[in-house]
Steps between C-alpha positions, in 0.01 A plus 500: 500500500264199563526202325204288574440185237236653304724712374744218366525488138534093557171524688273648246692273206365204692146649546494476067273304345601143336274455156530100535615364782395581868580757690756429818439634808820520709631175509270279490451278144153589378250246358527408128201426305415291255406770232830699595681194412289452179525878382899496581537164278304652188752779534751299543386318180458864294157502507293789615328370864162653343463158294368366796219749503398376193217303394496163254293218398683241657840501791828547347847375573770752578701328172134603282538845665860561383500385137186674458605804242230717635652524868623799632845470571691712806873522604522326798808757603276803458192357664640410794748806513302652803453176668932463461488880604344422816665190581820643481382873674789436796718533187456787339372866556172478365549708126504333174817527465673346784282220440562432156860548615472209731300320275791514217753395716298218659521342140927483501627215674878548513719134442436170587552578847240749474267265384591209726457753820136598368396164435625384836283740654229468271476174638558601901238734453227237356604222780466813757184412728402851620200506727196646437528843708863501368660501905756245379670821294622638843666222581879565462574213274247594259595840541861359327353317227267813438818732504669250267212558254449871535791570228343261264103577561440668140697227303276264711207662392574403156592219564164436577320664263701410198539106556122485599435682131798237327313223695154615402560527138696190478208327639248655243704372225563178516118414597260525147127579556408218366616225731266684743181468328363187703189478253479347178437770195173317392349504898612848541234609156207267586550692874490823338254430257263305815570766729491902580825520680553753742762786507794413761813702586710198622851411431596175584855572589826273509620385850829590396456851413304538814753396722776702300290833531427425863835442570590833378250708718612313822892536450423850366310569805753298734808741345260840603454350820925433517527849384232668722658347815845626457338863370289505812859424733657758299233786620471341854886568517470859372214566708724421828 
């Protein structure tokens, strides 16, 4: 019986598809654009990343988008389910079910201790410099601090995704649209009435909301990358 990598069920889980944020190739921490940041942050937000498709008179602040009643709304858990799904693919055997499995118990945090470990390496993780090409994984201190993670990789998933949402939407509500109108009512209708304004799609988005949504994507992407390395020692070490 062969058993050439191909054939690895780990393999072909890592060959999936991410819907929103790039694609990883081995180790190495892929390029993040500005639109993948942009698209994760309106889903972060609950608001269907086809908004920015869309066409209006004049730009738009994110805190116009959200309060506008005609927005489509989205559930940030179920959008980004296959994106979570893929992140987490060293964890899990690829079905539905073993997913949402891991998914469930990635949401219980057992005791104060539990939550003062996850936060500790919450933190590790952020203040972790991995190179580019991801050749600092190999090295056998990180390969401690990666083991000391491994147990805790789904709750640190959450972690990420749910305080980025918490963050978002606390964000969104304490700003009102209306301290970011920077023109007066009356010079905004003589403009109007003067001019034939053209159809934009911008969204003039928060710094804050950007950096939270970005932050997101590259810890996400720096726990797969954790994950990945000790998944690819565990198949060098069968394979011997």
């Amino acid at each position: 019986m062969t058993s050439g990598f191909p054939q690895d069920p780990m393999m072909q889980r890592e060959g999936e598809t991410p819907i929103y944020f790039p694609r990883i190739e081995k180790l190495e921490m892929p390029a993040i654009t500005e639109t993948q940041i942009e698209t994760v942050a309106l889903i972060l937000s609950a608001i269907n990343p086809s908004v920015l498709q869309e066409t209006t008179p004049n730009p738009q602040t994110l805190y116009q988008v959200n309060q506008n009643p005609k927005v489509v709304r989205v559930d940030p858990s179920v959008e980004l389910r296959q994106d979570h799904r893929y992140l987490l693919s060293p964890l899990h055997d690829g079905t539905d079910a073993s997913f949402d499995k891991l998914w469930a118990k990635a949401k219980r945090v057992k005791g104060a201790s539990g939550s003062s470990a996850l936060l500790d390496l919450v933190q590790r993780l952020r203040d972790w410099e991995i190179d580019e090409e991801g050749l600092s994984l190999t090295r056998s201190k990180q390969k401690t601090l990666a083991a000391e993670m491994f147990p805790y990789a789904s709750r640190l998933q959450y972690y990420f995704f749910h305080s980025a949402v918490q963050r978002i939407d606390r964000e969104l509500r304490i700003r009102r649209v209306a301290s970011e109108v920077s023109s007066p009512l009356l010079g905004g209708l003589l403009k109007r009435f003067f001019e034939t304004p053209e159809m934009q799609h911008d969204i003039d988005f928060p710094e804050p909301v950007l950096e939270e949504a970005e932050m997101y994507i590259a810890s996400s992407i720096n726990l797969c990358r954790v994950l990945r390395s000790i998944a690819h020692r565990i198949r060098r070490a069968k394979a011997s």
